[in-house]
Residue frames relative to the residue before (quaternion, step in Angstrom):
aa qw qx qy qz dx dy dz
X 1.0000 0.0000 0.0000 0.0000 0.00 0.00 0.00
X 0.6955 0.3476 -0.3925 0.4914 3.57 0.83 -1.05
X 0.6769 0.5114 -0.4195 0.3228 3.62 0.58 -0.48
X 0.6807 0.4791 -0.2513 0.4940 3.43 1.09 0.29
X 0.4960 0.5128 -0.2844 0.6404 3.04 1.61 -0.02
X 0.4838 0.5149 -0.3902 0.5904 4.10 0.93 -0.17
X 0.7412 0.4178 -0.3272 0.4111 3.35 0.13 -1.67
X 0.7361 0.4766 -0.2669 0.3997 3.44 0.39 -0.98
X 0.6446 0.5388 -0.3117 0.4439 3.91 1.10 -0.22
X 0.7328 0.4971 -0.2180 0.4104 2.74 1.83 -0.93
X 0.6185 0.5423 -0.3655 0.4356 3.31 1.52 -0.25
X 0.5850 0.6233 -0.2710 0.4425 3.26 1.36 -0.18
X 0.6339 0.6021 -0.2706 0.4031 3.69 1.24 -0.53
X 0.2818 -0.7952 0.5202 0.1325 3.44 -0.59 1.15
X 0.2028 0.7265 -0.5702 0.3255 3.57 1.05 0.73
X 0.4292 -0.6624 0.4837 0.3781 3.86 -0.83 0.71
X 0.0854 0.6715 -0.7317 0.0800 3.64 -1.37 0.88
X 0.3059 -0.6925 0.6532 -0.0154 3.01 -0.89 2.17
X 0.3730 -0.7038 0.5702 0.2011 3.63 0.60 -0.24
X 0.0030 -0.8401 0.5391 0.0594 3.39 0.66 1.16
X 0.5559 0.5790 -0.4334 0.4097 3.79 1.23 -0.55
X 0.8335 0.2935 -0.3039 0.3560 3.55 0.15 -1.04
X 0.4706 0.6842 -0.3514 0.4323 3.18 1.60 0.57
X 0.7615 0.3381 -0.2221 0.5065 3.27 0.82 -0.69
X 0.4729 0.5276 -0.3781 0.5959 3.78 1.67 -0.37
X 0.6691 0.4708 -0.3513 0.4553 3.98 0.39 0.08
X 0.4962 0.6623 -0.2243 0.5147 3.32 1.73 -0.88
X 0.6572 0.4370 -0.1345 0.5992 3.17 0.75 -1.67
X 0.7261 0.4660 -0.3001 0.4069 3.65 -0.28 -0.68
X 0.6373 0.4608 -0.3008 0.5394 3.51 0.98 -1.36
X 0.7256 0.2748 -0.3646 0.5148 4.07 0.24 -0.86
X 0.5800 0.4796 -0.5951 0.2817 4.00 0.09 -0.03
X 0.5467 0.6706 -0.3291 0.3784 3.43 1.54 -1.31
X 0.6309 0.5044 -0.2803 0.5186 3.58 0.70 -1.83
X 0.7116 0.4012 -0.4034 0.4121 3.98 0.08 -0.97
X 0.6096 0.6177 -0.2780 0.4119 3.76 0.59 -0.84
X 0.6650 0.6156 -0.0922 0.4128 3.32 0.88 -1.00
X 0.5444 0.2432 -0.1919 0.7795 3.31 1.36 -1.44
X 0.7480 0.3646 -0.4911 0.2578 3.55 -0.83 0.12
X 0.5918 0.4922 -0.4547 0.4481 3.39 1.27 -0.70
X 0.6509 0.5206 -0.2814 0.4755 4.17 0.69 -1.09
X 0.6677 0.1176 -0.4601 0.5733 3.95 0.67 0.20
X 0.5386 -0.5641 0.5378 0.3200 4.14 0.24 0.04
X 0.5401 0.5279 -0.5149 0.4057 3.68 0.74 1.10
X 0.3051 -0.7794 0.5450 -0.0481 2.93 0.16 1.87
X 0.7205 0.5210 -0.2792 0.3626 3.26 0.45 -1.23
X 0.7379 0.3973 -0.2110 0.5031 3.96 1.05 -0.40
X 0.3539 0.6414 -0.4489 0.5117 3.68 1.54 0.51
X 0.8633 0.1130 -0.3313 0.3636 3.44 0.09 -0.39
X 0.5620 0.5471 -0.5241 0.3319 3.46 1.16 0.63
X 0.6024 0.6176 -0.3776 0.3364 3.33 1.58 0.03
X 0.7563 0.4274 -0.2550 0.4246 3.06 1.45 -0.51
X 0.3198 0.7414 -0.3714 0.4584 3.26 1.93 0.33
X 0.7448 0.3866 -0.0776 0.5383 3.20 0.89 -1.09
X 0.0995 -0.8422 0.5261 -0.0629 4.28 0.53 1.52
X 0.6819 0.5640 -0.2847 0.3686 3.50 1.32 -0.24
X 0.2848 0.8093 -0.4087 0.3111 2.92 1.50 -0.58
X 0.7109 0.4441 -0.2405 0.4894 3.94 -0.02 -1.81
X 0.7808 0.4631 -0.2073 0.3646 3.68 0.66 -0.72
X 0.6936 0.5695 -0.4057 0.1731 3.24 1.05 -0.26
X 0.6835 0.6310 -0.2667 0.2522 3.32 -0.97 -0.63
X 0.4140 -0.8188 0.2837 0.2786 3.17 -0.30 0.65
X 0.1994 -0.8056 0.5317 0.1686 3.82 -1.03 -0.13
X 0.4404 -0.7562 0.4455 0.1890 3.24 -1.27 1.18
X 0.1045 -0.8723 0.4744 0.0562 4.00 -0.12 1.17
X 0.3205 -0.6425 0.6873 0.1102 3.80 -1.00 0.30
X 0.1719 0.7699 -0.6035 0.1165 4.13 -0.47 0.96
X 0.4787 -0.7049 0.5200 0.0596 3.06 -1.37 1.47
X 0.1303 0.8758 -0.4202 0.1986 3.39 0.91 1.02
X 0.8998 0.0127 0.1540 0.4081 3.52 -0.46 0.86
X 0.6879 -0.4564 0.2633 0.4992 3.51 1.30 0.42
X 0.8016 0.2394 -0.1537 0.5259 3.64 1.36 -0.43
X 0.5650 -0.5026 0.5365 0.3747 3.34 -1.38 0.81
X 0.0629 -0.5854 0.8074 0.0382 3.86 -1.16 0.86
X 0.0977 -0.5669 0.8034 0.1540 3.52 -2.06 0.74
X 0.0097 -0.7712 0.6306 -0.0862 2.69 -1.65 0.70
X 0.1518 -0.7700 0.5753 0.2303 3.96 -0.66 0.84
X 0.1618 0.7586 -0.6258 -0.0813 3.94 -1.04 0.65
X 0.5527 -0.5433 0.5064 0.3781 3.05 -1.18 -0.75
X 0.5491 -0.6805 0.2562 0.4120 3.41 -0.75 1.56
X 0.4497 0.6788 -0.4957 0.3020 3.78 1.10 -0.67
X 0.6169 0.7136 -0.2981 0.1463 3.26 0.78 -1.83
X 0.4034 -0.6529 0.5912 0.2479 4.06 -0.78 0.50
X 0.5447 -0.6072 0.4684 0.3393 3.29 -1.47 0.59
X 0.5595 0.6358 -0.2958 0.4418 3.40 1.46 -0.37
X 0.5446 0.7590 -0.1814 0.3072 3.47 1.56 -0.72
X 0.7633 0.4044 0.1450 0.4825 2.20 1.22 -2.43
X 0.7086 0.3419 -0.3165 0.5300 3.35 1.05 0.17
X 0.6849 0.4055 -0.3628 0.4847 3.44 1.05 -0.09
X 0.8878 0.1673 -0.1673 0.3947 3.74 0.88 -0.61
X 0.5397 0.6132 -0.2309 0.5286 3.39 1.93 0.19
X 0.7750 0.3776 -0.3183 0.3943 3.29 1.28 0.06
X 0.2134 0.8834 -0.3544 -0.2200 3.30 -0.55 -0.60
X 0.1725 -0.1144 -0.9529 0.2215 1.65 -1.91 1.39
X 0.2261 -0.7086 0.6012 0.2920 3.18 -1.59 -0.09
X 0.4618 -0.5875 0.6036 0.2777 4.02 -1.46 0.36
X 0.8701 -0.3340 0.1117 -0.3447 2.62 -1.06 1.61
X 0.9211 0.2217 0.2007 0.2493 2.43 -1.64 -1.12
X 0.6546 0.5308 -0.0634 0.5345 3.19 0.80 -1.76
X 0.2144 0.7181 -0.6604 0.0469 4.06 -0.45 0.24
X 0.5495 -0.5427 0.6348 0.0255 2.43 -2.18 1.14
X 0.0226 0.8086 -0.5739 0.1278 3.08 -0.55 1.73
X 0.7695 0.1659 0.0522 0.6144 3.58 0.43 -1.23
X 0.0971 -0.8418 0.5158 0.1263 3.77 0.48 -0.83
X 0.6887 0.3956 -0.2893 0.5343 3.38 0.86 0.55
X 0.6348 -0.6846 0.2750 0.2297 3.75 1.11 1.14
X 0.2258 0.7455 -0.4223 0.4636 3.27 1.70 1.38
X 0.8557 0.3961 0.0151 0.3326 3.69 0.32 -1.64
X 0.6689 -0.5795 0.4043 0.2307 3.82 0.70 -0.72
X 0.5284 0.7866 -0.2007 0.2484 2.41 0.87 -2.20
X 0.8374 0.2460 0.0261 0.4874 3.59 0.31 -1.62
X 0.4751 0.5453 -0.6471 0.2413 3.87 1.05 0.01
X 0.2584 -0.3927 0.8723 0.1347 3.31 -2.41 0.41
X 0.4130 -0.3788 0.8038 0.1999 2.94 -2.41 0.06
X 0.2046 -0.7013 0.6751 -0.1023 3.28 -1.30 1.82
X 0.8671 -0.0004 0.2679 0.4201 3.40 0.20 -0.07
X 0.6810 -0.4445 0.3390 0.4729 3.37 1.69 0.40
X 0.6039 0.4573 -0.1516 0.6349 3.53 1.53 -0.59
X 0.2599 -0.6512 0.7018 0.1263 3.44 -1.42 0.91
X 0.0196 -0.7295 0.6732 -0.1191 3.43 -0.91 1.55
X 0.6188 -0.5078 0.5304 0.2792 3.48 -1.49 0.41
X 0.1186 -0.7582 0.5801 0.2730 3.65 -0.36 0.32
X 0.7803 0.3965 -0.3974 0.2758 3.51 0.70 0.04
X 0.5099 0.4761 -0.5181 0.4948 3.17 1.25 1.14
X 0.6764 0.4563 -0.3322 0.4732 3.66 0.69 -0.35
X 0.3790 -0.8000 0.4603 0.0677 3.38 -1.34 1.30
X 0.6562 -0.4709 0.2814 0.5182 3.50 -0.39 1.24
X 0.8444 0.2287 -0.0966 0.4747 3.10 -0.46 -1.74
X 0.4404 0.3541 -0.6213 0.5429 3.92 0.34 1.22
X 0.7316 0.3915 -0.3884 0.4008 4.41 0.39 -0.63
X 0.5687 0.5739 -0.5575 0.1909 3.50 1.04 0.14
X 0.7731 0.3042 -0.3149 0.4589 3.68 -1.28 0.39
X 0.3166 0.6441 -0.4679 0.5157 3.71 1.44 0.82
X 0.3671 -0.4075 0.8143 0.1901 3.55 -1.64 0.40
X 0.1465 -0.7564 0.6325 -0.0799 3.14 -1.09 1.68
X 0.2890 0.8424 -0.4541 -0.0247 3.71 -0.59 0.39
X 0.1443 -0.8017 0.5579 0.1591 3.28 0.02 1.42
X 0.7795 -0.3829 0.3340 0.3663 4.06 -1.51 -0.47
X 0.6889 0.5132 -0.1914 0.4749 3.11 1.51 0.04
X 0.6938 0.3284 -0.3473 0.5387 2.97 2.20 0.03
X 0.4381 0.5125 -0.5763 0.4619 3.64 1.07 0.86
X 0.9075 0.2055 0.0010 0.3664 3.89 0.57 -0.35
X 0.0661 0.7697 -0.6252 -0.1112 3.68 -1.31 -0.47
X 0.5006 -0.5688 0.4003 0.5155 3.73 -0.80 1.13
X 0.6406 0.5338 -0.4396 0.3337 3.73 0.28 0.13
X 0.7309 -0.0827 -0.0484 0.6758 3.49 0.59 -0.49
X 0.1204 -0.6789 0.7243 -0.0022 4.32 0.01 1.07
X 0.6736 -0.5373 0.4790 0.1674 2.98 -2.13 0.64
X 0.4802 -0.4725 0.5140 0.5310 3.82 -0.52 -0.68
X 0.7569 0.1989 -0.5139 0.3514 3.52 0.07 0.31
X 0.5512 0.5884 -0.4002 0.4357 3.80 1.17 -0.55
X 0.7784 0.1647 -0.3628 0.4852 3.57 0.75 -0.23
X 0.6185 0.4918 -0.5212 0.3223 3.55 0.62 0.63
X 0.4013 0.7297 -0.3585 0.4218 3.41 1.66 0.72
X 0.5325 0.5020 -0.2165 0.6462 3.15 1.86 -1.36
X 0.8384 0.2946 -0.3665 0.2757 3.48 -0.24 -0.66
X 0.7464 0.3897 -0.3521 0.4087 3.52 1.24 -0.31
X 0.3272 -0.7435 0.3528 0.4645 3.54 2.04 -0.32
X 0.0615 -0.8173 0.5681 -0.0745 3.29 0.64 1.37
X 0.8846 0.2947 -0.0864 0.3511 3.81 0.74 0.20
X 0.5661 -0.6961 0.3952 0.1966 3.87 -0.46 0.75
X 0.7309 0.0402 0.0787 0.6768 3.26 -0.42 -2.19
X 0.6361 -0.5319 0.4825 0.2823 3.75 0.72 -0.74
X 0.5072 0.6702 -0.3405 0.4215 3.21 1.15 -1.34
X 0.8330 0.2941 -0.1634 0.4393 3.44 -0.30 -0.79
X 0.4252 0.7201 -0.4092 0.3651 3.99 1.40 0.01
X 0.4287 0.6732 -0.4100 0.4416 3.85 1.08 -0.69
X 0.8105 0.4434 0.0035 0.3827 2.49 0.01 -1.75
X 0.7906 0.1665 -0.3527 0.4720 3.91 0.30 -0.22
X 0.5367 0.5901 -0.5475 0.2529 3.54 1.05 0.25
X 0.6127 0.5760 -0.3123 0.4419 3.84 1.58 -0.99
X 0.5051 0.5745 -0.4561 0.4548 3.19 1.13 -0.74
X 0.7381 0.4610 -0.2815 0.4043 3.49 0.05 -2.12
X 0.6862 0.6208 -0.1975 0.3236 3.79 0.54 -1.29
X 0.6853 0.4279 -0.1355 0.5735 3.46 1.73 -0.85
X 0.6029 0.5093 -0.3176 0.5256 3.48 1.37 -0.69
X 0.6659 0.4088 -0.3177 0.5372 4.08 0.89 -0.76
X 0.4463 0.6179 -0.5416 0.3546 3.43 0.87 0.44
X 0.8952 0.2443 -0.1153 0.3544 2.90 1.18 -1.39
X 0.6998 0.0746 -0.3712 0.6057 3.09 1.15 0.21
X 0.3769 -0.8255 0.4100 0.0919 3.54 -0.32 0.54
X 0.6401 0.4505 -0.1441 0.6055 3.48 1.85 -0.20
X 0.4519 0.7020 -0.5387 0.1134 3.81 0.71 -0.17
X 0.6078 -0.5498 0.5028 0.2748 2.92 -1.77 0.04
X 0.6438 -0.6095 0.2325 0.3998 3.62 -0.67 -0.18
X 0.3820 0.5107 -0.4925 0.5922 3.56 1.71 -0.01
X 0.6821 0.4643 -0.4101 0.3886 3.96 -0.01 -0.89
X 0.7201 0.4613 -0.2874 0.4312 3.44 0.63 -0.68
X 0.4321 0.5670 -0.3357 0.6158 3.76 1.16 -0.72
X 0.7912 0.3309 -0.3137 0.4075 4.02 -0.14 -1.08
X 0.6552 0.5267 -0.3838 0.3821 3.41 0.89 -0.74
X 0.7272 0.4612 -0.1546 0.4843 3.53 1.31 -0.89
X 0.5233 0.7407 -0.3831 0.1754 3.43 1.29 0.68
X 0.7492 0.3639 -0.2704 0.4828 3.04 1.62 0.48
X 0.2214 0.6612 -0.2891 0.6559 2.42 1.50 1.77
X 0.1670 0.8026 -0.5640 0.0996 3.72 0.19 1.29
X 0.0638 -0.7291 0.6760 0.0857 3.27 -1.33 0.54
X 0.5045 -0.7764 0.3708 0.0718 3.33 -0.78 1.56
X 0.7258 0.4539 -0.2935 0.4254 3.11 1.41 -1.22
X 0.6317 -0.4761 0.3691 0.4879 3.65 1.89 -0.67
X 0.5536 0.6185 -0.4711 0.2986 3.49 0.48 -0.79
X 0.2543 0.7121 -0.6310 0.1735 3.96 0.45 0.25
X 0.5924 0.5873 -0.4161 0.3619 4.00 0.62 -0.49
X 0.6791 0.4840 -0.1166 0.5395 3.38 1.28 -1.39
X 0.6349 0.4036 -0.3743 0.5421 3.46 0.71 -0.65
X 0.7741 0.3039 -0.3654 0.4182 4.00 0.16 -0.52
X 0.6256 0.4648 -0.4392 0.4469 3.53 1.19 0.53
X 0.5542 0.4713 -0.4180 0.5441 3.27 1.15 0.52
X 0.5537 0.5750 -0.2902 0.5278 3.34 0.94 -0.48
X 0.6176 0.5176 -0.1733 0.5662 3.71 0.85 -1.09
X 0.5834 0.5566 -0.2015 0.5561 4.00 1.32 -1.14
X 0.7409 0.5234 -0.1761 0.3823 3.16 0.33 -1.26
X 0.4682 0.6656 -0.2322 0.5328 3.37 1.55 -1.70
X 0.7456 0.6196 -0.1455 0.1974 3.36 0.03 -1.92
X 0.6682 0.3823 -0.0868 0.6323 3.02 1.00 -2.17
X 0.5191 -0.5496 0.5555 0.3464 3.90 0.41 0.11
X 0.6811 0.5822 -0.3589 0.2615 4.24 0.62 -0.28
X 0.1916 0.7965 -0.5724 0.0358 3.43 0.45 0.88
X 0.4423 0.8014 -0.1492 0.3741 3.59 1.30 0.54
């Protein structure tokens, strides 16, 4: 039941999902087609199924990117496969953070950034789709020195446990009071549904959220 209750929250969430799977399986599919094609029109049958043996092919190599991360231009070289979640945690360096790999497959939170004013999963969205994006990960709304209004209305109401999952509902919460900046607590509960917290603390987190609302500091 609960696992069907997930599925059903999740089809309902307007969080961005590029579908990085049925993206690269089109990739693959599109170069097996293209390799078939030239082999069938010179009659080398015999190199058709090593081309399509070989699905990486369309993917390899690497590429040279430019991200708008946090106020600053980050370069970076990945591979087009690579997640935005990848590339900012293990392609840079310094590296970001913030962002954590939990589930990787656009279930958990864990990894959302602010794209554009929008919370998005970074582990469904591909590097070289976030370039020319506004990039903001939990480390560019704040620092335990000078924290936003929702990062320090986490501390004051203890909006959090292990933490692990804190990244991730402060960009969420922090982008949503952008836009509406007055909600109520059902509004705040929807904004934060793709947004799990394992240990529970969802009472404490939407009373910071609700704090945050209050003091006018979603900033």
């Amino acid at each position: 039941m609960s696992d069907d209750h997930d599925q059903e929250r999740r089809k309902k969430s307007s969080r961005y999902d590029p579908s990085r799977r049925k993206f690269l399986k089109g990739v693959g599919v599109a170069g097996a087609g293209a390799a078939l094609a030239d082999h069938l029109l010179t009659g080398d049958a015999d190199k058709v199924a090593a081309k399509i043996s070989t699905p990486g092919d369309p993917l390899s190599g690497n590429v040279n990117l430019v991200l708008d991360l946090n106020g600053q231009k980050r370069n970076l070289t990945v591979e087009p496969r690579t997640t935005l979640l990848s590339a900012i945690r293990d392609r840079l360096e310094p590296p970001v953070t913030g962002p954590k790999l939990v589930c990787d497959m656009g279930s958990c939170g864990a990894c959302t950034v602010i794209m554009d004013g929008k919370p998005v999963y970074s582990c469904l969205v591909l590097a070289v789709d976030a370039v020319g994006k506004k990039l903001t990960t939990v480390e560019g709304l704040g620092s335990p020195e000078n924290m936003n209004g929702v990062q320090r209305a986490f501390v004051e109401h203890d909006g959090l446990m292990c933490g692990f999952c804190t990244p991730g509902f402060v960009t969420t919460i922090s982008a949503y009071l952008k836009k509406n900046p007055n909600p109520t607590l059902d509004e705040v509960r929807e904004a934060c549904k793709g947004n799990f917290c394992r240990c529970g603390t969802y009472p404490r987190v939407f009373e910071a959220a609700l704090a945050a609302a209050k003091a006018g500091t979603s900033g």
